[in-house]
N, C-alpha and C positions, 0 to 999 in steps of 0.2 A: 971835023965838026959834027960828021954825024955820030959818032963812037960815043962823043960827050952828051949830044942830047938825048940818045937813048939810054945811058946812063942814068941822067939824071931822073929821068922819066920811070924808070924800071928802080930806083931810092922809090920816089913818091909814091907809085903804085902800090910796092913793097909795104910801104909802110902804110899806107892808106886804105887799103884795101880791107884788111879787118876791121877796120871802124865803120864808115858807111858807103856803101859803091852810090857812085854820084846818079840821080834820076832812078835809083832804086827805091822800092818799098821799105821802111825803117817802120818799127814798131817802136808804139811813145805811149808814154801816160796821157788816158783817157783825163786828166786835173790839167793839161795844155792845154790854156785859153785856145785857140786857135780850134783844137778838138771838140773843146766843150761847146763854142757857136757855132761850128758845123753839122755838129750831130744833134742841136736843139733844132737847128735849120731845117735838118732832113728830116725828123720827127714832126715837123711843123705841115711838112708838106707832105710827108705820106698821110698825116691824118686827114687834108684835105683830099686828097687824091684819093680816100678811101672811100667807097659805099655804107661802111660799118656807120651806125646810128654814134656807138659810142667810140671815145677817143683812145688810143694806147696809149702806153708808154715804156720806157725803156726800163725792165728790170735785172739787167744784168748786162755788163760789158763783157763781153769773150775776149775780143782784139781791138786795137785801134792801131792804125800805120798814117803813116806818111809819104806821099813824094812828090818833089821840090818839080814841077811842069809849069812855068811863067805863072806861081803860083804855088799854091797847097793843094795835092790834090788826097782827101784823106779818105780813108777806108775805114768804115767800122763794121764788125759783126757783133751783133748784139741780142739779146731775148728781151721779147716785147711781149706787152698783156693787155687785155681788154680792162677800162676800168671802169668805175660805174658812173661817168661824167656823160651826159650827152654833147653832142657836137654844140647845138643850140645853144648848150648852158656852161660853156668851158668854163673853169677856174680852175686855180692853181694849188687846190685840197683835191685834188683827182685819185682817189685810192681804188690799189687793183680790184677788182671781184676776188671775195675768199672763196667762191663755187670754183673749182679748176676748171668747167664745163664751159662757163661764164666767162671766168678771166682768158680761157683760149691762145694761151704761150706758147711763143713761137720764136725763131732765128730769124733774125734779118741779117741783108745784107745793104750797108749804104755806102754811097762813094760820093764826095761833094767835091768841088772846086771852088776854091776859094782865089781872090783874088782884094782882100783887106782895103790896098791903095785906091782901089777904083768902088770898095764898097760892092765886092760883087760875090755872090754866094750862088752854085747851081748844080742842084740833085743830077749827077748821073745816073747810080744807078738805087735802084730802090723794090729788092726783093726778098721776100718774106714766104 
């Protein structure tokens, strides 16, 4: 009995293995809904969370991953810039600063956990 299930098990792995190891990191297109509400999510809140008068935003995707934890739990590294929006006055015409001094570009790193079914979204981690 046991000769067969370790058979079958060493097919599956065999063949599974180069596609995605299960509860690992998979890197995905940043255009996967799921991506794109998480990482508007963590923008949302590192601007709150910021001191900075004015608000960033994401200009550049580096990476975006995935992995499957009772949930989505996703990873972006990304470059962010100062724009010339105050906090106070947000709207969705927020253009970077053309001063590079100004716009102040930088890497971040965000990790959200997602969880759709239950409507639950929550910055892990959030470094810049």
């Amino acid at each position: 009995m046991w000769k067969i299930v370790f058979t079958v098990l060493s097919a599956v792995f065999a063949t599974g293995a180069a596609a995605v190891m299960v509860g690992g990191l998979t890197t995905i297109d940043i255009n996967d809904e799921g991506a794109q509400n998480a990482l508007n999510y963590a923008v949302n809140q590192h601007n709150m969370k910021s001191n900075d008068a004015y608000l960033r935003k994401v200009t550049g995707v580096n990476k975006v991953q995935v992995q499957v934890v009772a949930g989505s739990k996703y990873v972006f590294d990304v470059t962010m810039a100062r724009t010339n929006c105050r906090k106070s006055s947000a709207t969705e015409l927020c253009e970077v600063h053309t001063d590079p001094k100004l716009a102040w570009s930088q890497n971040c790193k965000f990790s959200v956990w997602s969880q759709p079914w239950l409507r639950r979204l929550e910055l892990l981690e959030d470094k810049c």
